[in-house]
C-alpha positions in Angstrom: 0.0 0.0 0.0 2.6 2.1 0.8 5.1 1.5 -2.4 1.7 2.4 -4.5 1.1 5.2 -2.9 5.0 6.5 -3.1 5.0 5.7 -7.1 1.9 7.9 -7.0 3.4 10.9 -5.6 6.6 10.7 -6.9 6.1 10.9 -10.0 8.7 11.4 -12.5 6.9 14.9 -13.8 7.0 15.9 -10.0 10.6 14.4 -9.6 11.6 17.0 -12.3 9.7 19.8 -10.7 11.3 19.5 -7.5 14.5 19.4 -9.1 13.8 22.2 -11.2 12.7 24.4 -7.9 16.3 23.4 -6.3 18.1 24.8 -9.2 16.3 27.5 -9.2 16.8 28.4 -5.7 20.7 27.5 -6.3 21.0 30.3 -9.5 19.1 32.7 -7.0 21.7 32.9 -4.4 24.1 34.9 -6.3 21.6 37.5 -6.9 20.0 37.2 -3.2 23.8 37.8 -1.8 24.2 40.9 -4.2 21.1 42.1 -3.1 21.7 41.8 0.6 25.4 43.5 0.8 24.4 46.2 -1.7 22.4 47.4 1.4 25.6 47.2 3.8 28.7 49.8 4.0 31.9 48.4 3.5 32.7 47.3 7.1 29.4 45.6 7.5 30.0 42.8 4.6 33.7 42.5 5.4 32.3 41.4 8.6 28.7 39.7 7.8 28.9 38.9 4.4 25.8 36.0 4.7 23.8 37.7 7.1 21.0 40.6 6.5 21.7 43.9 6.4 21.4 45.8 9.6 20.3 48.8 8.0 18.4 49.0 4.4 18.8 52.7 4.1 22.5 51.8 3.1 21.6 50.8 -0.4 19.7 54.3 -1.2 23.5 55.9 0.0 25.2 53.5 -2.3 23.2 54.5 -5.3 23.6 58.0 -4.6 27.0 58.1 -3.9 27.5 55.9 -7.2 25.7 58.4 -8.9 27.5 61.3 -7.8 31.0 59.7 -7.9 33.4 62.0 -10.6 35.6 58.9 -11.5 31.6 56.2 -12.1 30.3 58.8 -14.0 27.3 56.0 -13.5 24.5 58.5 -16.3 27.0 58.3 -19.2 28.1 54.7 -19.0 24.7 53.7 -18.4 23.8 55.5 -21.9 27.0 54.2 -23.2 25.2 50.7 -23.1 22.0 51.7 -24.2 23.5 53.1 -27.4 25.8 50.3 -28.3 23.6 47.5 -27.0 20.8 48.7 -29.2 22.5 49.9 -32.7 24.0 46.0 -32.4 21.1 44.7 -31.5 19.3 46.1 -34.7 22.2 45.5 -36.9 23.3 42.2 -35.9 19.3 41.3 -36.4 18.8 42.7 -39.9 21.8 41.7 -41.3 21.9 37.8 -40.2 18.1 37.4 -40.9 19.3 38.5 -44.5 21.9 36.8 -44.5 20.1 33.4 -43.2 17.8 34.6 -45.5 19.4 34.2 -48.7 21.8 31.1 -47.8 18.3 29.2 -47.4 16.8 30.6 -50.9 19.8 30.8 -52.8 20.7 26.7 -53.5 24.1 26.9 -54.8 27.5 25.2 -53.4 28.9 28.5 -52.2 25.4 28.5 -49.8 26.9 25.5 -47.3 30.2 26.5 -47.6 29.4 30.1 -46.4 26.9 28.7 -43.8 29.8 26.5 -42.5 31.5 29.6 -42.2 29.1 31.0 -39.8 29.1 27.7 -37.6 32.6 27.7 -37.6 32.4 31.3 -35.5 30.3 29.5 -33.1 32.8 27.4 -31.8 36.1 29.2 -32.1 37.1 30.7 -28.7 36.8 34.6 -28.3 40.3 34.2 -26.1 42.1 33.1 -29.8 41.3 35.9 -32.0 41.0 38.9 -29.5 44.5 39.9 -29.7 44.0 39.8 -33.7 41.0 41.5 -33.4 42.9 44.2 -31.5 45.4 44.0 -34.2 42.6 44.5 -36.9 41.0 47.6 -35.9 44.7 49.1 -35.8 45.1 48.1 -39.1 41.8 49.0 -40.3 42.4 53.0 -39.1 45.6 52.6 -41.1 43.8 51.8 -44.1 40.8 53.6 -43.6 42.0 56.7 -41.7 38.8 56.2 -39.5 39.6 55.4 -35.9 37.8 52.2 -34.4 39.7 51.9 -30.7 37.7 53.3 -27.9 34.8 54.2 -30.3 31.1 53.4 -30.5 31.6 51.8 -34.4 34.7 50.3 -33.6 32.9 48.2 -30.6 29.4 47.9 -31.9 31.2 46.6 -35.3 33.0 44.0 -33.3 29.8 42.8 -31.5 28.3 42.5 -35.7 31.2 40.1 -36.2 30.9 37.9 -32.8 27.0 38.1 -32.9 26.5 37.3 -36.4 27.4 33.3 -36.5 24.9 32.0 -33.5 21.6 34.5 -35.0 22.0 33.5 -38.5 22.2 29.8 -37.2 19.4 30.5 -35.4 17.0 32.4 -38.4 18.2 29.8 -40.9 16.4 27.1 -39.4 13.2 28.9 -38.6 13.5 30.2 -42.7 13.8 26.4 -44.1 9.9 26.0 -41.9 8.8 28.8 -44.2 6.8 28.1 -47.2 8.8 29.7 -50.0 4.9 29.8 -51.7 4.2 32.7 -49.8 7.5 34.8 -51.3 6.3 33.8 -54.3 3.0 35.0 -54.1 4.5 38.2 -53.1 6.8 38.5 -56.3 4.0 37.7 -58.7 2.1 40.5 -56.6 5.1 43.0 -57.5 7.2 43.2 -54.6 10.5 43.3 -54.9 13.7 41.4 -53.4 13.2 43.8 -50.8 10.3 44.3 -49.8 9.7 40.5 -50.0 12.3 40.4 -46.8 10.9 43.5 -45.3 7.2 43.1 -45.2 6.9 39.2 -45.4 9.7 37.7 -44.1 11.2 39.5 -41.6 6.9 39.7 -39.5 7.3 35.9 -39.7 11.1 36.0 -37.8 9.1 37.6 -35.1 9.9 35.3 -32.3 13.3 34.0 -33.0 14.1 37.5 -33.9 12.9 38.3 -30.1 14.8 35.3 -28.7 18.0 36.8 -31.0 17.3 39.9 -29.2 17.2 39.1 -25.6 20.5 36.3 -25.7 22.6 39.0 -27.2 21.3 41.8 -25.4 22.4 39.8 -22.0 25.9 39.4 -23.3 26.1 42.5 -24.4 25.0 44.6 -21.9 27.3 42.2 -19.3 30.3 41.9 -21.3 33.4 42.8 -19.9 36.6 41.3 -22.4 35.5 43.0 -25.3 34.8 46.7 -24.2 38.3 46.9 -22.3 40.5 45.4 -25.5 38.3 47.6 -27.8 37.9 50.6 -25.7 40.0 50.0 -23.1 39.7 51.4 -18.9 41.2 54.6 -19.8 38.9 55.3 -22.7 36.9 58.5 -23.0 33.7 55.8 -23.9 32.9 53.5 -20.9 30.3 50.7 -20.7 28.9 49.5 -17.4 31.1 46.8 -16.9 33.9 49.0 -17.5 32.8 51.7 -14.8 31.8 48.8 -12.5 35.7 47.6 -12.8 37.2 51.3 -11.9 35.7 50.4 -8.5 38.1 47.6 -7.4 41.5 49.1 -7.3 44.7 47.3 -6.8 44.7 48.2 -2.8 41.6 48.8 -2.4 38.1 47.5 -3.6 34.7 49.5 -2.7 32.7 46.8 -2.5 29.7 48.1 -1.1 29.5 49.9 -4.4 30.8 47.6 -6.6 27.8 45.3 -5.3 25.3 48.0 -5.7 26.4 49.0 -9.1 25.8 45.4 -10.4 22.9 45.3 -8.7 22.1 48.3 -10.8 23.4 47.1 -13.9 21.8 43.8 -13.8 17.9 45.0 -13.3 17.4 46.3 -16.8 18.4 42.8 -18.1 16.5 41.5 -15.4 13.3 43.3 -17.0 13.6 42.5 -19.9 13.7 38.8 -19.3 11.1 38.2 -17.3 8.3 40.4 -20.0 10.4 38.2 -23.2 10.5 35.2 -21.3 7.8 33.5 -23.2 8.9 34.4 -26.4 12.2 33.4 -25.8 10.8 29.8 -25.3 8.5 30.1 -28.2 11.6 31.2 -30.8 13.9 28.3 -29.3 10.9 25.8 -30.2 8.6 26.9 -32.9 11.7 26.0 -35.6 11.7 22.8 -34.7 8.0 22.1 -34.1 7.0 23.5 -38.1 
């Protein structure tokens, strides 16, 4: 009676729930502890670093002294990322659903070969070609006489380059579940190339163009290697990250604000997550389930 009624309750569907919850609660700590000493002063989470804040007004003096501090300058980085984080966001978007785009329609042997180009940057490690990327945009101001170190183009056209591979991977198989009827409809309707893209295409890319959206935005709004080899700590442009990082000296590190400026940092991405969660799930399936 007792064994029936265990394989009753334990059921593998509930078996997978509670591990799901425990997982959960074990990606939730990092953001709890943040949380909890961004509301301490310095001495306080030297001292208690697990235990609660004694005094909550702390994290409304972190904030404003991190938003008052000359060497932060919390405003302007904070815009810094808005700007670069978007224009990538749009360009890396456009550019690999077209991209994706033709590689499906186009059938020729230069098709694979280029689309195996694009895998190929999925798996080569960032740490191998970030000292030639360095070298690049040196070169490329040589050539050019346009400057790309520790400017918005020069990082926003490096985030084109590493973005590019994983979206067009991901918009080329949600393009191969699209009836090419419906392009061709269009065409004998009078579109052009185009507008074909534009007004048919690109409304059906809705939700893996969302999921595109919110995995790059996270690393890009986060990242931390790129910014400093591209524009570098000392750089009139700083991202978050970067202003976050000119908080922990070699003595000394604040890290009451450190924690609080993370904490800061991390809600916008926080936001948007939680409103894009479903169609993040919807654009990792639906290419698949067509």
């Amino acid at each position: 009676m007792k064994k029936s009624w265990l394989r009753k309750t334990f059921t593998p569907l509930l078996l997978l729930e509670i591990l799901g919850f425990t997982l959960m609660l074990i990606f939730f700590v990092p953001l709890v502890l943040v949380i909890i000493n961004a509301s301490k002063d310095a001495a306080e989470i030297i001292r208690t670093p697990l235990s609660l804040p004694t005094d909550w007004s702390n994290l409304i003096k972190n904030i404003t002294e991190i938003m008052t501090r000359d060497n932060i300058d919390y405003l302007s980085a904070f815009v810094n990322s808005f700007v670069i984080t978007i224009v990538s966001l749009i360009l890396i978007g456009v550019l690999s659903a077209m991209a994706a785009w033709m590689l499906v329609r186009t059938k020729t042997k230069y098709s694979f070969v280029i689309f195996m180009f694009f895998l190929a940057g999925m798996v080569i490690p960032f740490q191998v070609v970030m000292l030639p990327l360095v070298r690049l945009l040196e070169n490329l101001r040589g050539l050019t006489g346009i400057p790309f170190k520790d400017t918005y183009h020069g990082v926003i056209l490096a985030y084109i380059g590493f973005g590019t591979p994983l979206s067009v991977f991901m918009f080329h198989g949600f393009i191969k579940s699209i009836p090419i009827d419906i392009e061709e409809a269009a065409i004998i309707d009078g579109c052009t190339k185009p507008q074909v893209f534009f007004k048919i295409v690109l409304p059906i890319l809705k939700p893996v163009f969302v999921t595109m959206l919110v995995l790059n935005g996270m690393w890009i709004w986060n990242d931390y290697l790129l910014p400093v080899l591209v524009i570098g700590l000392g750089g009139d442009v700083k991202t978050l990250p970067l202003s976050v990082a000119s908080l922990a000296g070699f003595y000394d590190k604040e890290w009451a604000l450190i924690l609080t400026s993370v904490l800061m940092a991390a809600l916008p991405v926080l936001i948007l997550f939680l409103f894009a969660q479903k169609h993040i799930i919807k654009g990792m399936t639906s290419g698949a389930i067509k």
